[in-house]
C-alpha beads as a LAMMPS data file, in Angstrom:
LAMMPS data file: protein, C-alpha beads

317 atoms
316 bonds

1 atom types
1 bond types

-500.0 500.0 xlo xhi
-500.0 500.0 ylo yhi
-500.0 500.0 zlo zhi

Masses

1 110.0

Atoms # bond

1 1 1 362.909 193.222 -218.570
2 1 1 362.041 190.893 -216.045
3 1 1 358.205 191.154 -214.287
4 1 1 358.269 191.966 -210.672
5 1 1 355.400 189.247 -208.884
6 1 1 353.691 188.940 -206.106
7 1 1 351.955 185.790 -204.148
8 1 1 348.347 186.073 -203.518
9 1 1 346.740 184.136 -200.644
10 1 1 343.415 181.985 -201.337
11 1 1 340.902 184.786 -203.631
12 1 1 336.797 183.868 -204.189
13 1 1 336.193 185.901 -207.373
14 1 1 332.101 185.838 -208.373
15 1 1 331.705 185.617 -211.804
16 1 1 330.475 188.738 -214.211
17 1 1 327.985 187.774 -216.727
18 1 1 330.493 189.217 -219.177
19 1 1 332.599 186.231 -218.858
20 1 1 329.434 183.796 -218.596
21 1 1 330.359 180.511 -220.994
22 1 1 334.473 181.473 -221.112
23 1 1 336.008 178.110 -219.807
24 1 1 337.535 178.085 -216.782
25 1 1 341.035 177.461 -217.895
26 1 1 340.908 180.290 -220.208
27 1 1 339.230 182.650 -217.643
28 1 1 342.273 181.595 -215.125
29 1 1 344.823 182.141 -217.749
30 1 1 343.588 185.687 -217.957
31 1 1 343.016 186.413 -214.636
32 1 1 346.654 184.494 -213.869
33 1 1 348.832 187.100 -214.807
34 1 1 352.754 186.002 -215.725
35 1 1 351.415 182.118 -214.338
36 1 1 352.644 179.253 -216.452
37 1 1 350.062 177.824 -218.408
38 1 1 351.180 174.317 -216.570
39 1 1 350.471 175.448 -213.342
40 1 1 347.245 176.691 -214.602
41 1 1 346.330 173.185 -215.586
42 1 1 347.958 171.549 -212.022
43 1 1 345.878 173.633 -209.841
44 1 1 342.733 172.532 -211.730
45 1 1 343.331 168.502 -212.191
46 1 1 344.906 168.728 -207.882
47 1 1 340.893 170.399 -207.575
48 1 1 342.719 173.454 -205.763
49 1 1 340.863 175.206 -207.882
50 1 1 336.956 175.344 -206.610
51 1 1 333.912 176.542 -208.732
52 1 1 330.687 176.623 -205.763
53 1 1 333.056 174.371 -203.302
54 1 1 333.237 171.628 -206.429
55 1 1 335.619 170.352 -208.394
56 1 1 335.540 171.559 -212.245
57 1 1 337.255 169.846 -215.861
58 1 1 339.544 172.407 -217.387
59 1 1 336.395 172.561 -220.137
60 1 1 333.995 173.512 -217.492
61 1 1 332.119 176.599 -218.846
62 1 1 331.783 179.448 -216.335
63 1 1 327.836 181.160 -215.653
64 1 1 327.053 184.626 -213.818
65 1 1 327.423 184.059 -210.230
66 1 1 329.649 181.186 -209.707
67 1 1 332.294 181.097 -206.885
68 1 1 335.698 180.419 -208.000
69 1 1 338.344 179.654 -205.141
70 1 1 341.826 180.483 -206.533
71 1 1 344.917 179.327 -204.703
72 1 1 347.612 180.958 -203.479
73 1 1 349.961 181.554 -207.063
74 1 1 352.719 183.930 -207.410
75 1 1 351.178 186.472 -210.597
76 1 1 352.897 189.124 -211.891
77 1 1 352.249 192.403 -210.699
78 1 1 349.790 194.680 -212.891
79 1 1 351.988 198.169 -214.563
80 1 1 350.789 201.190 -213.032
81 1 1 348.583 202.748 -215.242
82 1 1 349.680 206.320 -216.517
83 1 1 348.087 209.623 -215.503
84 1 1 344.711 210.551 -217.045
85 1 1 346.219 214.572 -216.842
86 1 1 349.426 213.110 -219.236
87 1 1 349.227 215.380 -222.651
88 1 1 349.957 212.099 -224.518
89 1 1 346.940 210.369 -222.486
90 1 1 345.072 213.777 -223.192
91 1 1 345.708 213.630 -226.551
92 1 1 344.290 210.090 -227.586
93 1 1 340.646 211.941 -226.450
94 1 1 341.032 213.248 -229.958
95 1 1 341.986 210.021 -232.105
96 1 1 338.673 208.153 -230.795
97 1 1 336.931 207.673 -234.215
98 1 1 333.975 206.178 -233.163
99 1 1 332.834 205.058 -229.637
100 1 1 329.452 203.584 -228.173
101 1 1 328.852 201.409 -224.547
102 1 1 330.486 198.483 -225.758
103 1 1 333.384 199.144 -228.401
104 1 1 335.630 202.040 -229.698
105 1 1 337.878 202.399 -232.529
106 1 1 340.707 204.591 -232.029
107 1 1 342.764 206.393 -235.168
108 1 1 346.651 204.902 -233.577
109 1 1 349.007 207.294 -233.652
110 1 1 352.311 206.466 -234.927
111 1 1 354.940 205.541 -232.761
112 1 1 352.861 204.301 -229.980
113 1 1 352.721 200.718 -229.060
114 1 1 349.670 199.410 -228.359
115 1 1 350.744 197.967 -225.123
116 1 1 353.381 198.700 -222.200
117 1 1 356.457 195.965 -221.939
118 1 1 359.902 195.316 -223.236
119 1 1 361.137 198.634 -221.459
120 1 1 358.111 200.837 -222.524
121 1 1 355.794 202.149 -219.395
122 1 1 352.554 202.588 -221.104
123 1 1 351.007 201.886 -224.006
124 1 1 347.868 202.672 -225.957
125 1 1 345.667 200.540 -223.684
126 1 1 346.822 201.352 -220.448
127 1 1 346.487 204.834 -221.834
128 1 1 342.654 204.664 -222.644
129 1 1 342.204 202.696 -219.295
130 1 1 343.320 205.380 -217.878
131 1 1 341.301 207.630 -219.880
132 1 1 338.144 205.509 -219.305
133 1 1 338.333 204.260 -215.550
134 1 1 334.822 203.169 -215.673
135 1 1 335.366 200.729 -218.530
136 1 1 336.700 197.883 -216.249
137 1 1 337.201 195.516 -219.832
138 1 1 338.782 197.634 -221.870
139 1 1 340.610 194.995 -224.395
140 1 1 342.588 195.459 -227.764
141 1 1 340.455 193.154 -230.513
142 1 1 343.506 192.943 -232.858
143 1 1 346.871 194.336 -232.593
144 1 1 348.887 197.315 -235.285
145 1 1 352.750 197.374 -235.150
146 1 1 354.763 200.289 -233.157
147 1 1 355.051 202.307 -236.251
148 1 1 351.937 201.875 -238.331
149 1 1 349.052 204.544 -237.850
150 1 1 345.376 203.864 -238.068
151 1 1 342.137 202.044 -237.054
152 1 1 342.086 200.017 -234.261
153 1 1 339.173 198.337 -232.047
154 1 1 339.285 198.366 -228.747
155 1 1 336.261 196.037 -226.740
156 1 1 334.711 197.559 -223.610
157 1 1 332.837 194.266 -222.668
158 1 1 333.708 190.579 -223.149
159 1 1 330.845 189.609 -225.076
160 1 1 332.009 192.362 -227.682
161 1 1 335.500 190.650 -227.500
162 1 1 334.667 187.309 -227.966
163 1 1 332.241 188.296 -231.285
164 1 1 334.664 190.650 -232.646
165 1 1 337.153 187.714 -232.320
166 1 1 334.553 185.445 -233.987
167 1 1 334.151 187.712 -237.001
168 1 1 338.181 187.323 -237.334
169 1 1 338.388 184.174 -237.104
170 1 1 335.887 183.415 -239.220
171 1 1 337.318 186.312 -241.791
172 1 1 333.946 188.203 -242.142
173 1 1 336.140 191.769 -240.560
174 1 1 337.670 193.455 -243.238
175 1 1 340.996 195.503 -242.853
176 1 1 342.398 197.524 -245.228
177 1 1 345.775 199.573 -245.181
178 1 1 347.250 202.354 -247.071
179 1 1 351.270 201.490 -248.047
180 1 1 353.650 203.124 -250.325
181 1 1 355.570 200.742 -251.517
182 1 1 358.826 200.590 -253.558
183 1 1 358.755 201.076 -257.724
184 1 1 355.755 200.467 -259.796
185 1 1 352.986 198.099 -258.626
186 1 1 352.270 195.322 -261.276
187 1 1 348.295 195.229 -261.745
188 1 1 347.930 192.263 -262.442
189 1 1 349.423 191.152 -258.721
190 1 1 346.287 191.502 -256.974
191 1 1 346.815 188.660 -254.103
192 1 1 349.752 187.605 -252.538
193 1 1 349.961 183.930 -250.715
194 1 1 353.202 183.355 -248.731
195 1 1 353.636 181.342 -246.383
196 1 1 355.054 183.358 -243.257
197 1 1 357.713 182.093 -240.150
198 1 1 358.448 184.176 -237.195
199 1 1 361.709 184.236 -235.440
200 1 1 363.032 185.883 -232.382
201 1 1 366.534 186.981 -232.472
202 1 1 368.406 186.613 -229.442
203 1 1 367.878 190.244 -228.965
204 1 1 364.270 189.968 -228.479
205 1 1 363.904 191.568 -231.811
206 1 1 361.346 189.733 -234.227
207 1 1 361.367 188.794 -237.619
208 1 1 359.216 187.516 -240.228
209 1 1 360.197 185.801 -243.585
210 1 1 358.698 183.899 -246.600
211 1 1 359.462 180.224 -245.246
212 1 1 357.776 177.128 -246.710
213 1 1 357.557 175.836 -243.112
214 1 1 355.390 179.087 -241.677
215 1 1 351.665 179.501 -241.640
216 1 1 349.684 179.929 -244.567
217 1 1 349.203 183.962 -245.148
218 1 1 347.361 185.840 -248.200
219 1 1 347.064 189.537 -248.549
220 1 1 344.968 191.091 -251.423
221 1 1 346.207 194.362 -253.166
222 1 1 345.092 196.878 -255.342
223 1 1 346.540 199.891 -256.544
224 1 1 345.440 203.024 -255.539
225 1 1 348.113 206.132 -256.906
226 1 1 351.184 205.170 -259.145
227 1 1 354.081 208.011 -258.894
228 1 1 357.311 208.097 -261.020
229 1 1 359.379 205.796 -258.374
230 1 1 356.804 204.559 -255.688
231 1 1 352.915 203.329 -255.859
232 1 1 350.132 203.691 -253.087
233 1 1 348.565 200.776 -252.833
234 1 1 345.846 199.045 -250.262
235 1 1 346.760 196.339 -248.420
236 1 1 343.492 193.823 -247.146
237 1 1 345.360 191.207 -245.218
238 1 1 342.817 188.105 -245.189
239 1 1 344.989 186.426 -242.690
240 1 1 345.857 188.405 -239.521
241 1 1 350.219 187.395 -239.185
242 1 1 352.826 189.076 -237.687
243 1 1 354.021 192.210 -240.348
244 1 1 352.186 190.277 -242.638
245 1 1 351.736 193.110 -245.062
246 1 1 355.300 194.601 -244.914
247 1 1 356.956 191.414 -245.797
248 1 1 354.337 190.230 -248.525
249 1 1 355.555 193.694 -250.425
250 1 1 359.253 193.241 -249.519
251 1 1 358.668 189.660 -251.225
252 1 1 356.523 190.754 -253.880
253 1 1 359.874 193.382 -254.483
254 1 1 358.200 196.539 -253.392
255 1 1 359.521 196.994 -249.552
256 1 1 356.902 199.930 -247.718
257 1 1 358.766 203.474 -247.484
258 1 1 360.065 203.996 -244.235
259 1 1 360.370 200.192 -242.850
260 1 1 363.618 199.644 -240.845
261 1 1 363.330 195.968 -240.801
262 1 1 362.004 195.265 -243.980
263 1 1 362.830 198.279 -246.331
264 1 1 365.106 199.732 -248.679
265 1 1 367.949 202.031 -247.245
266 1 1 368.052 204.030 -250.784
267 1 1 364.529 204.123 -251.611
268 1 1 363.797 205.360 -248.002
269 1 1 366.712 207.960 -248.054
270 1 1 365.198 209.105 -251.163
271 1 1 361.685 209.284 -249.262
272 1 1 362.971 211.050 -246.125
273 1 1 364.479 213.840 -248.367
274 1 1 360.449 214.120 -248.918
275 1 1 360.080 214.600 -245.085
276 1 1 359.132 211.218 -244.439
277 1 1 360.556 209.875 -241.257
278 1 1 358.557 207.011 -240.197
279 1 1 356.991 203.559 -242.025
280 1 1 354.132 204.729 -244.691
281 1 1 351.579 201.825 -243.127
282 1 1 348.291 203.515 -242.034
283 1 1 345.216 201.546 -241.214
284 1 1 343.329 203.263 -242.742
285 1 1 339.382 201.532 -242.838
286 1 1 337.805 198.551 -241.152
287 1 1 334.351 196.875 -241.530
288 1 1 332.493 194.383 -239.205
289 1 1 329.002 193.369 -237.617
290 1 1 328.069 195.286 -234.675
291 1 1 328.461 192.759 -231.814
292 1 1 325.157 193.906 -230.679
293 1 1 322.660 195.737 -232.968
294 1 1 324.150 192.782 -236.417
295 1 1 324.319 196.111 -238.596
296 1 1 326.955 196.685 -240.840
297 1 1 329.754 199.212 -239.185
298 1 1 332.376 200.999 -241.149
299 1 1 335.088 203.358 -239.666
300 1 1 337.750 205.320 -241.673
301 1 1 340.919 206.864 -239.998
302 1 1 342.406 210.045 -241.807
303 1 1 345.577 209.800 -243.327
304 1 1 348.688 211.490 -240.968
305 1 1 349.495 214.962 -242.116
306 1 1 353.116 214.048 -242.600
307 1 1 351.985 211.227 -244.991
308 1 1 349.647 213.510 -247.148
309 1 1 352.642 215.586 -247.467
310 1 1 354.920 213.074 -248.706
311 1 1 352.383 212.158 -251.615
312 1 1 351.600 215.763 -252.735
313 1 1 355.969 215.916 -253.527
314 1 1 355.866 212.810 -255.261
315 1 1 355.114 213.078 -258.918
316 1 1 352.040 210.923 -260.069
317 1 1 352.571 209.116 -263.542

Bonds

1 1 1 2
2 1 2 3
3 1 3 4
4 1 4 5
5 1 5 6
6 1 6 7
7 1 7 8
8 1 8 9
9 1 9 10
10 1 10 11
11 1 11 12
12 1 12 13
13 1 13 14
14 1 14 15
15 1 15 16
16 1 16 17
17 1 17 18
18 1 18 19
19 1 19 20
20 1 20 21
21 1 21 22
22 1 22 23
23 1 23 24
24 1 24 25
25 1 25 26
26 1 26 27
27 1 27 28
28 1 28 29
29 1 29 30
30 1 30 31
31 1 31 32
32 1 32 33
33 1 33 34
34 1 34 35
35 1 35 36
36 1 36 37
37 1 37 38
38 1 38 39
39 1 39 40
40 1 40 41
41 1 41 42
42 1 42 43
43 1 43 44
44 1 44 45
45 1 45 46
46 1 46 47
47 1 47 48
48 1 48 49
49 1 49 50
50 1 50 51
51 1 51 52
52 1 52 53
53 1 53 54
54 1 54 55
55 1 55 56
56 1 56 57
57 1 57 58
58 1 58 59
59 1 59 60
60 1 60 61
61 1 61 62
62 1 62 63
63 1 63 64
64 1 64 65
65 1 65 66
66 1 66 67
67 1 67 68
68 1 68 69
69 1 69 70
70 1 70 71
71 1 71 72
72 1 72 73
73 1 73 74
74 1 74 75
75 1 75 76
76 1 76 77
77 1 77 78
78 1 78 79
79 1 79 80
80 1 80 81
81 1 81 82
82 1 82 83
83 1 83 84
84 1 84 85
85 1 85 86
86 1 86 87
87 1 87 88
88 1 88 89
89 1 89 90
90 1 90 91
91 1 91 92
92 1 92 93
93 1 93 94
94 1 94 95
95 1 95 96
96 1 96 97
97 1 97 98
98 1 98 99
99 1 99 100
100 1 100 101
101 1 101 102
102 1 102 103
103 1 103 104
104 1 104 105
105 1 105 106
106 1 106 107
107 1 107 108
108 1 108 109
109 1 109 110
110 1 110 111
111 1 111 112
112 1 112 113
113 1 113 114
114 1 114 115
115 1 115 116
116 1 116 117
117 1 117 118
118 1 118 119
119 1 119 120
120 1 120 121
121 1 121 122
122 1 122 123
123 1 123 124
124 1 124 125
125 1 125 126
126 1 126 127
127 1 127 128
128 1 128 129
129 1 129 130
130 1 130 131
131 1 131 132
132 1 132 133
133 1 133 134
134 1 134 135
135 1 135 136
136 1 136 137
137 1 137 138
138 1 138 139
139 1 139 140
140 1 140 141
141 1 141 142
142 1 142 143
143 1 143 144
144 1 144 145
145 1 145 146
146 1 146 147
147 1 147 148
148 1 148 149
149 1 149 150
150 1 150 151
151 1 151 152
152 1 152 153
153 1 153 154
154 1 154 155
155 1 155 156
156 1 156 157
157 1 157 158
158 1 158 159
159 1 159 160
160 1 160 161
161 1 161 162
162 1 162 163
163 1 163 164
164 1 164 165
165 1 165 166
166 1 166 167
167 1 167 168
168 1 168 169
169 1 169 170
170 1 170 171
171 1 171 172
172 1 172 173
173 1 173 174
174 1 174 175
175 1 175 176
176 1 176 177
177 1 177 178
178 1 178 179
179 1 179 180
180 1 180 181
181 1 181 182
182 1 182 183
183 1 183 184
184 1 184 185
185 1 185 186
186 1 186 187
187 1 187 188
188 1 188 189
189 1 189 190
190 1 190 191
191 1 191 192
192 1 192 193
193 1 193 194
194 1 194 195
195 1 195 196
196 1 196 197
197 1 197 198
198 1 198 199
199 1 199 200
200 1 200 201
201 1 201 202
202 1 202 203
203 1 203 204
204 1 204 205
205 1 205 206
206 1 206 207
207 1 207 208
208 1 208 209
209 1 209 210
210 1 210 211
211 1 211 212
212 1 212 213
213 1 213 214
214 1 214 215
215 1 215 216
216 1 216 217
217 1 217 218
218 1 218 219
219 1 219 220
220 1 220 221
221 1 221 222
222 1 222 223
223 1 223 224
224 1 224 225
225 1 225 226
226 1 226 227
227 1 227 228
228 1 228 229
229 1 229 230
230 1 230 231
231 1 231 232
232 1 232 233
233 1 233 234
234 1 234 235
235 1 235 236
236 1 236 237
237 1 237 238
238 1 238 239
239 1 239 240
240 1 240 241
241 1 241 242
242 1 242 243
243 1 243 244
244 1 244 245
245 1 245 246
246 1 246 247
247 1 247 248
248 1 248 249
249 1 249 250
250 1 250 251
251 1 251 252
252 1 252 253
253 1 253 254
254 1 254 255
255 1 255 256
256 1 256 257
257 1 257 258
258 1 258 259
259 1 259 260
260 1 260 261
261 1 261 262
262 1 262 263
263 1 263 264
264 1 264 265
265 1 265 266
266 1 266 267
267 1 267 268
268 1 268 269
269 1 269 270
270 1 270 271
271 1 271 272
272 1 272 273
273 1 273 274
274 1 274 275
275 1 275 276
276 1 276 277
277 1 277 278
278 1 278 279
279 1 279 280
280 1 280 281
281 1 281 282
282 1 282 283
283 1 283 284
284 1 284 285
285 1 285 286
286 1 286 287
287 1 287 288
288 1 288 289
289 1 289 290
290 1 290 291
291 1 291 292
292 1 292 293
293 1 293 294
294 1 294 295
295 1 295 296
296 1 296 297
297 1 297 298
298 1 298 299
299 1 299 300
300 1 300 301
301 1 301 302
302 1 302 303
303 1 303 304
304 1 304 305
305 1 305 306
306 1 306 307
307 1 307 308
308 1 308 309
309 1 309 310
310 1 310 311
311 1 311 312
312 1 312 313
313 1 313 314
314 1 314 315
315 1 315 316
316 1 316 317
């Protein structure tokens, strides 16, 4: 689907002290919606690009109340948010888990991307900015697939963005996710480390596999239910990769109930005569450092009613 754009004459934008020490490449990369990261760089070495009438070094870092001019670029134009009055806007009121002035963390529903694109109008952001007009930087911290269910953090300042981003980068969040997987779970597989490669197809469709030539990937397990042909298990992925957990099961020979790229078309028929009909992947607790306060936070998302059903009809062993 291709973006409509739009050229914008010369802009001043005065910088928030949310975005005080952000580099001025990065801030313009943000701001530059659908512009080529080359251009991005062009405009800055030509000095088209002004911060208080001077010339700035893509490294420059921004502080509260500079003057940026911003040439004339062609951006692409912003969706239309959806309406607040939707049901399915309506309805996320009720999946905020926890919420203060700078952060929430939202229980995802399934089936809902978390943003608009690739055909779809609206997504789970552009639904909660609609919800919450008066956050002006409302921004997803990390990302859940289409189909998976659960906790996810959503920043409502930048300074909340940039240290939840810290505490993944530097691996002090923890994630953990609730999979039924395929057969019985070995115990004594507790980690997994494959290295993962993502591919587009021409399609636009992407997929992930076990390729010596990916990036390095580890996902830590432990077993939480076994059942006569399936296991529960909790996924803590310690590196944050594309369907990271659904294909570190699928190589450790237990593909997750429900996937349609990486499952098992008998084991999930076999599931869906159990009423399952989507993937059994549901965030289902994360732990960090309050970006402001340094005190431990931990949220838990409640397990879909559809997937508590499906584990009551399997038979535990």
């Amino acid at each position: 689907m291709s973006e409509s754009t739009t050229t914008t004459g010369v802009r001043f934008q005065t910088v928030e002290a949310d975005y005080q020490e952000q580099r001025i490449d990065n801030y313009l990369l943000a701001q530059l919606k659908g512009v080529p990261k080359s251009l991005v760089y062009r405009i800055l070495r030509k000095g088209e690009v002004r911060v208080n009438k001077k010339r700035v070094k893509p490294e420059y870092k921004l502080k509260a109340g500079d003057v940026i001019r911003i040439p004339p670029v062609r951006v692409a134009e912003d969706n239309p948010l959806p309406s607040a009055n939707l049901d399915q806007v309506q309805a996320l009121k009720h999946h905020i888990l926890y919420e203060d002035s700078i952060l929430l963390v939202i229980n995802k529903p399934a089936g809902l991307a978390v943003h608009g694109g690739s055909g779809l109008q609206f997504g789970l952001i552009e639904s909660l900015r609609a919800l919450r007009p008066e956050a002006k930087h409302l921004e997803l911290v990390h990302r859940l697939d289409r189909d998976t269910s659960g906790c996810l953090l959503i920043a409502k300042r930048r300074s909340a963005l940039r240290s939840l981003h810290e505490q993944l980068r530097d691996k002090t969040m923890d994630k953990f996710y609730l999979a039924l997987v395929r057969g019985q779970w070995q115990s004594h597989v507790r980690k997994i480390t494959a290295p993962l490669l993502k591919n587009t197809l021409k399609s636009g469709e992407r997929i992930v596999r076990v390729d010596s030539a990916g990036k390095p990937s580890e996902t830590k397990f432990r077993i939480v239910q076994k059942y006569a042909q399936a296991t529960l298990v909790e996924a803590s992925p310690v590196t944050g990769r594309t369907h990271q957990i659904r294909v570190h099961t699928l190589h450790a020979g237990h593909p997750i109930a429900g996937d349609p790229k990486y499952g098992d078309g008998e084991f999930d028929q076999s599931m869906r005569e159990l009423g399952l009909e989507r993937l059994f992947l549901h965030a289902h607790r994360v732990s960090f450092k309050h970006p402001q306060t340094g005190l431990p936070v931990t949220v838990e998302a409640p397990m879909d009613e559809d997937l508590q059903q499906v584990l009551k009809r399997l038979q535990r062993v």
